[in-house]
Backbone as numpy.savetxt, mean C-alpha at the origin, in Angstrom:
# Nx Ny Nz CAx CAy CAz Cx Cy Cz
-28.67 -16.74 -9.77 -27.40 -16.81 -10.51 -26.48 -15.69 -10.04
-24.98 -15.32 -9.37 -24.47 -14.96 -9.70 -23.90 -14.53 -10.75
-24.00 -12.80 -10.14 -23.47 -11.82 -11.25 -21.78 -12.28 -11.61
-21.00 -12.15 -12.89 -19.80 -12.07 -13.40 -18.49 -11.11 -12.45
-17.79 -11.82 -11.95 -16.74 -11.49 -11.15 -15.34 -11.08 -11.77
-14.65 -9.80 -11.73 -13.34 -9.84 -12.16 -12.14 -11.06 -11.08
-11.28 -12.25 -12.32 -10.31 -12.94 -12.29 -9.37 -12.69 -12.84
-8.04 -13.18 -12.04 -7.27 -13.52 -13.06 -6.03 -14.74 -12.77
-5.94 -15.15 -14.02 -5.19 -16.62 -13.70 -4.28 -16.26 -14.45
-3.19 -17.26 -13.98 -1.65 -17.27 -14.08 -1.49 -18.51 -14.90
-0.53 -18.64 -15.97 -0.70 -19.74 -16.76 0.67 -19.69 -17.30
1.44 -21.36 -16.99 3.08 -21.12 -17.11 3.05 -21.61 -17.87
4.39 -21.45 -19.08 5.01 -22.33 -20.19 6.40 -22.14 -19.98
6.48 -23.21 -19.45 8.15 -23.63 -19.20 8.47 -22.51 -18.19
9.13 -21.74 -17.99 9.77 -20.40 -17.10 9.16 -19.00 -17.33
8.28 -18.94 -18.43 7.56 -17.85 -18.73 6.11 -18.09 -17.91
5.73 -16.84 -17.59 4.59 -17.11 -17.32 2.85 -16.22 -17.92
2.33 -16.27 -18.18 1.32 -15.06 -18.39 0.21 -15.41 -17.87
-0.07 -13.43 -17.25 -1.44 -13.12 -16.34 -2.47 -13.23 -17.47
-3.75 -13.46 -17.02 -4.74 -13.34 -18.20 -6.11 -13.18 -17.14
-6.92 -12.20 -17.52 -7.60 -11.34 -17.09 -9.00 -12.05 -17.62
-10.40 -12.36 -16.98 -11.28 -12.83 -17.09 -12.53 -12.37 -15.77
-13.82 -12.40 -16.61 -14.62 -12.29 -15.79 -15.14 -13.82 -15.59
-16.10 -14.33 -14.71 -16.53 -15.63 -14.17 -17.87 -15.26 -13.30
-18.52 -16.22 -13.04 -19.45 -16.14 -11.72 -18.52 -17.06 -10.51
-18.54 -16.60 -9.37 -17.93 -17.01 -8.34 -17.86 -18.87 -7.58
-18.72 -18.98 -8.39 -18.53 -20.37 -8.16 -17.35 -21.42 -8.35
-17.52 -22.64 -7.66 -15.96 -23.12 -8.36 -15.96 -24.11 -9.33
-17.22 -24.62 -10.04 -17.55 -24.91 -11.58 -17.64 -23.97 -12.64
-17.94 -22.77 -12.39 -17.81 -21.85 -13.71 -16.51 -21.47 -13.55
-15.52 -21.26 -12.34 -14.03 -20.99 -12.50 -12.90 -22.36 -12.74
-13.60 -23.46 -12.86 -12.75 -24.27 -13.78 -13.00 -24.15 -14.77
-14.70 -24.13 -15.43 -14.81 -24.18 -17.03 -13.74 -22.87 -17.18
-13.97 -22.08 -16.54 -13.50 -20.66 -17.00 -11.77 -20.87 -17.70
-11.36 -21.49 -16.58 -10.11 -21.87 -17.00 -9.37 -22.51 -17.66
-10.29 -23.70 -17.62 -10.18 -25.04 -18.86 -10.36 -24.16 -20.47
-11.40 -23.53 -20.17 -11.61 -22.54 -21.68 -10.10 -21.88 -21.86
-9.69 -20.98 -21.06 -7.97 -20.79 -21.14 -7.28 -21.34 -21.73
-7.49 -22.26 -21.06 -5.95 -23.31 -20.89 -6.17 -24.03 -22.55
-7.38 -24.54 -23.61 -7.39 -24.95 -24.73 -6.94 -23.47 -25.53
-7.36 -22.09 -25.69 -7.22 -21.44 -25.92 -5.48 -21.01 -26.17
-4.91 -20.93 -24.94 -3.69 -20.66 -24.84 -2.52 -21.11 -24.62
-3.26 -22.80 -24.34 -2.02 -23.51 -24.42 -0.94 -23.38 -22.39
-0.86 -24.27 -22.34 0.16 -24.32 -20.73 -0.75 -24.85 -19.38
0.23 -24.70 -18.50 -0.35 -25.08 -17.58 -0.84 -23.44 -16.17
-2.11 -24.03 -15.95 -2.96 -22.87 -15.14 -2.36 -23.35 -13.95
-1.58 -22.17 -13.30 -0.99 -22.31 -11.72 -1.49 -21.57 -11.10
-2.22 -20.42 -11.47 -3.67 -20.03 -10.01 -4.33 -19.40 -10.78
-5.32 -19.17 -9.70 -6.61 -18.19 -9.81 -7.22 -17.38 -8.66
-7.14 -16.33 -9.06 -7.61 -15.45 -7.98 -8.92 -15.03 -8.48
-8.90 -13.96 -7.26 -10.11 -12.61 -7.55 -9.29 -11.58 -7.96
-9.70 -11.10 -8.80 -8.94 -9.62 -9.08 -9.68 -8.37 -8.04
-8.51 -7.54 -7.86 -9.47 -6.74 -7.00 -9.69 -5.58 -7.81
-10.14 -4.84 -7.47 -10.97 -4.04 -7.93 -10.25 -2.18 -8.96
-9.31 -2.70 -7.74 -8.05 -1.23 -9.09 -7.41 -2.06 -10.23
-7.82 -0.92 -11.15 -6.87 -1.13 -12.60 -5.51 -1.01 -12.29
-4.74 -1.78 -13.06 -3.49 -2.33 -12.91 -3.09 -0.89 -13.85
-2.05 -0.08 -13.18 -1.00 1.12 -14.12 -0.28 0.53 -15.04
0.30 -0.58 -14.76 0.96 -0.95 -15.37 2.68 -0.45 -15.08
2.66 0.06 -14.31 4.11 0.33 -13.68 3.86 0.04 -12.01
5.28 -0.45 -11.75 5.58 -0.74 -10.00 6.87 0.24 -9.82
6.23 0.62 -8.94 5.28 1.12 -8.09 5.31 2.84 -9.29
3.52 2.92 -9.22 3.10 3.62 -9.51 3.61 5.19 -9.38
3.24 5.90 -10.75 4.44 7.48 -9.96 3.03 8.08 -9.05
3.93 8.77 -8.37 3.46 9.75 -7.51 2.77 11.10 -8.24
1.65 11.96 -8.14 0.94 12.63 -8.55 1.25 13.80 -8.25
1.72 14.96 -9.54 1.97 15.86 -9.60 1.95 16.86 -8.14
0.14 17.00 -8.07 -0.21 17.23 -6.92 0.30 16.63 -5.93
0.53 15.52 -5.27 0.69 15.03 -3.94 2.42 15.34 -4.21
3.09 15.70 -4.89 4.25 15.86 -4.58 4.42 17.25 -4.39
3.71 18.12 -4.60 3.59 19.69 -4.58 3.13 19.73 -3.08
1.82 19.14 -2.77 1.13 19.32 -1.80 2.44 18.86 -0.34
3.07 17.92 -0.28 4.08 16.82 0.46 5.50 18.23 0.66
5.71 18.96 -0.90 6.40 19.78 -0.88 6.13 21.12 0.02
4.91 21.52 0.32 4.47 22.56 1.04 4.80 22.25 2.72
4.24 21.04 2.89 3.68 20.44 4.18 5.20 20.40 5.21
6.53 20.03 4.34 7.53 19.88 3.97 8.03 21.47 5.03
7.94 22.00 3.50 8.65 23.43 4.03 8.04 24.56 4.84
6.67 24.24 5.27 6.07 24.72 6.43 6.41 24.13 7.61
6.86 23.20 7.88 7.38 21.66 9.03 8.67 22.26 9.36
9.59 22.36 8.27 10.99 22.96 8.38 11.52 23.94 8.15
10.78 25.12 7.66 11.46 26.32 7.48 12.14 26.41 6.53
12.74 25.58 5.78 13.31 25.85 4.62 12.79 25.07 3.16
13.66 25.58 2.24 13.07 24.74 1.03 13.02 23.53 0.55
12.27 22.91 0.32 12.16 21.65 0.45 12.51 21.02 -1.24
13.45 19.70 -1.52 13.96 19.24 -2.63 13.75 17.79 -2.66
12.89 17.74 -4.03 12.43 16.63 -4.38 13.23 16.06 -4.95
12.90 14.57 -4.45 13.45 13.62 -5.12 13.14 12.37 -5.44
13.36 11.75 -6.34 12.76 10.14 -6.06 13.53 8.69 -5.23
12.49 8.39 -4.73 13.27 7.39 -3.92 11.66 6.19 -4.08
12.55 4.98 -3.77 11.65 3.98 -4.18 11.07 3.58 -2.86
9.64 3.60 -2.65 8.99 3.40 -1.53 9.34 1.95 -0.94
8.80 1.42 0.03 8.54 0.24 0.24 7.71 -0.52 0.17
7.75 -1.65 -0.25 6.26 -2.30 -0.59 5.57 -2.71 0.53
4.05 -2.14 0.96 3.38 -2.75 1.42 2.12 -3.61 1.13
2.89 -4.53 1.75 1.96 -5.84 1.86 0.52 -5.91 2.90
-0.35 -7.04 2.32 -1.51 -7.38 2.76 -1.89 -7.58 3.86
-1.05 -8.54 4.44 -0.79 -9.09 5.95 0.73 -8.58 6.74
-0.06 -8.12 8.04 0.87 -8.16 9.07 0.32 -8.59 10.09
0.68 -7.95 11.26 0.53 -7.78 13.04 0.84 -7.40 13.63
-0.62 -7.04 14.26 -0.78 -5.58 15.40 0.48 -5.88 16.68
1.26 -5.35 16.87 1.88 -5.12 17.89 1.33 -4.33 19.14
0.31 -3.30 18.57 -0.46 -2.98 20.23 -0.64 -1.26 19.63
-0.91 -0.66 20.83 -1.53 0.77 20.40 -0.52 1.65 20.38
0.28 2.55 19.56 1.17 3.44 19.90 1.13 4.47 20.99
1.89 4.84 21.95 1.90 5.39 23.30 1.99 6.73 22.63
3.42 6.71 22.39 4.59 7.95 22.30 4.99 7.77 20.65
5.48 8.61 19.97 6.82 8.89 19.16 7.46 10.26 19.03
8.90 9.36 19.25 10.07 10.12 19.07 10.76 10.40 18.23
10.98 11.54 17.60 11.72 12.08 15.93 12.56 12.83 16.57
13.39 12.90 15.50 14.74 14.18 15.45 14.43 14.94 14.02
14.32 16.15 13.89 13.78 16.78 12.81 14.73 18.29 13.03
14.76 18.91 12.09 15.92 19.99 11.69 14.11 21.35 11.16
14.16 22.00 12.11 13.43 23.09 11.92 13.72 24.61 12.29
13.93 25.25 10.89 14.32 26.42 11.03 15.67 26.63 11.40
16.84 25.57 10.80 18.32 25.33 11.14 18.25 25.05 12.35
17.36 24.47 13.17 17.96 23.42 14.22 17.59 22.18 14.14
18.18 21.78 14.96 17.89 19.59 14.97 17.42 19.72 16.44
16.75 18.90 16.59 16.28 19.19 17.87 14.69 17.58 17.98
14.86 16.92 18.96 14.39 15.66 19.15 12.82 16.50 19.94
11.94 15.51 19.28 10.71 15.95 19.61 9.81 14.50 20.07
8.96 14.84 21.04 8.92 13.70 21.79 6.76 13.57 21.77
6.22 13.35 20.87 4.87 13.66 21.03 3.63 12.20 21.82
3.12 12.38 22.76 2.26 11.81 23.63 0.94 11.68 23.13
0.27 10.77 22.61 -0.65 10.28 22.32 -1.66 10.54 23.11
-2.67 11.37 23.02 -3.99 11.00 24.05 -4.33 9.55 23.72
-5.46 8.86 25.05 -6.14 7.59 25.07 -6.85 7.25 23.42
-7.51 8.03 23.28 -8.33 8.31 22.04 -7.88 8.12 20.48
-6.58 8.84 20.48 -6.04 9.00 19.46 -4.95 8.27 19.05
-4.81 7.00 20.04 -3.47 6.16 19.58 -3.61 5.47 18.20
-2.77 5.41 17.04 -2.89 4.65 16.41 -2.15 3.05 16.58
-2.50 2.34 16.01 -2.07 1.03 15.91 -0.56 0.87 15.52
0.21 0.04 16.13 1.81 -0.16 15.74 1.51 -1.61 14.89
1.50 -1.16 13.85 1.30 -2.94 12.72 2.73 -3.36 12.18
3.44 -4.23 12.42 4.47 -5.07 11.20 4.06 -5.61 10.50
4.54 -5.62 9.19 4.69 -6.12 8.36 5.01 -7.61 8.53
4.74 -8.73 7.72 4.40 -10.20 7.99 5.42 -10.65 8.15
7.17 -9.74 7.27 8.18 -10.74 7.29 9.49 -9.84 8.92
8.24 -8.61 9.43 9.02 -8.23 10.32 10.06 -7.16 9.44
9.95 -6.80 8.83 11.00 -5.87 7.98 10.16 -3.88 7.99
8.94 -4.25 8.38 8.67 -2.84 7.90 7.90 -2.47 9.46
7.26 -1.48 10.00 6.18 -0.85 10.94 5.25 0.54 10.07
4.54 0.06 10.45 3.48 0.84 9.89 2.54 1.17 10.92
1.92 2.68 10.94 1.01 3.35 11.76 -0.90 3.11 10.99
-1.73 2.46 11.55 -2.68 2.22 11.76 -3.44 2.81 11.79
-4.76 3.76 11.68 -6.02 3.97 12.31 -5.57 5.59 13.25
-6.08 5.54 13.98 -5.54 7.21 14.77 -6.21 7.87 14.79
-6.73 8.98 15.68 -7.46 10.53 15.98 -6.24 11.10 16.02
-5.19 11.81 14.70 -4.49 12.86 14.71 -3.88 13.53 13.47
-3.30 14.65 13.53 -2.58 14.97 12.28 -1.76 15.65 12.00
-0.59 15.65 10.60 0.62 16.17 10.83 0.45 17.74 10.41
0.91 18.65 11.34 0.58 19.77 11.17 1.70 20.72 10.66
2.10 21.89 10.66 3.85 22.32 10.61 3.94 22.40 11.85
3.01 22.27 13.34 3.77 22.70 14.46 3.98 20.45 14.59
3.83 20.00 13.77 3.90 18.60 14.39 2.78 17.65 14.11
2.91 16.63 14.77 1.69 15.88 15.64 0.64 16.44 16.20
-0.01 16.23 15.62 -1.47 17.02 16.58 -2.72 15.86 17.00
-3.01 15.49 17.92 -4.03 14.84 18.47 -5.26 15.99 17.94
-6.32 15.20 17.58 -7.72 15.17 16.80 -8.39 16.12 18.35
């Protein structure tokens, strides 16, 4: 017998919709009873069912940022640039599940302001340490991958 799996199904009435949270065994007869039990219960129609994964939902989008990691981001910050660094909020971007690999990153090139200058910095990847160049599925975002390296105050540093 399969052990009890976190679900959750989506269940519309008219333009409203509500999530509803359930455990199941993974099969796909105990996740119809599962749902049929729902659906007498609560009334509407069941328009999916997933797996839930495994983090608790905050309950806010997108989640705040942690005291610490904004202190820590704040240091990293003004060791990088020489001067004082000012927080602020800005709304991240959402990343999504699926993209594609575009290939291994070579090079990157920044323009960064350190110690009152601007000045373009050009850092070379060893073989080893390239990370992955991934897009995002709808082509709107790039994201860095995997890697042997790390951001230091003198920069980029290969591992």
């Amino acid at each position: 017998m399969l052990a009890p799996l976190p679900y959750v199904a989506v269940f519309k009435f008219g333009r409203r919709r509500r999530r509803v949270e359930f455990n199941a065994r993974g099969d796909a007869n105990a996740l119809r009873y599962a749902s049929g039990l729902l659906r007498s219960k609560i009334g509407g129609q069941c328009v999916s069912v997933r797996r839930s994964s495994s983090k608790p939902r905050s309950g806010r989008n997108p989640a705040p940022a942690r005291a610490g990691e904004a202190a820590q981001a704040a240091r990293a910050l003004e060791e990088f640039t020489g001067h004082p660094a000012k927080l602020s909020r800005t709304k991240a971007p959402k990343v999504g599940r699926a993209g594609w690999v575009l290939g291994k990153l070579v090079e990157v090139s920044y323009i960064a302001t350190r110690d009152g200058e601007t000045v373009e910095y050009v850092h070379r990847f060893k073989r080893r340490s390239r990370p992955q160049l991934v897009s995002s599925a709808d082509g709107s975002q790039l994201y860095l991958l995997g890697g042997a390296y790390s951001v230091t105050d003198r920069g980029i540093e290969d591992a």
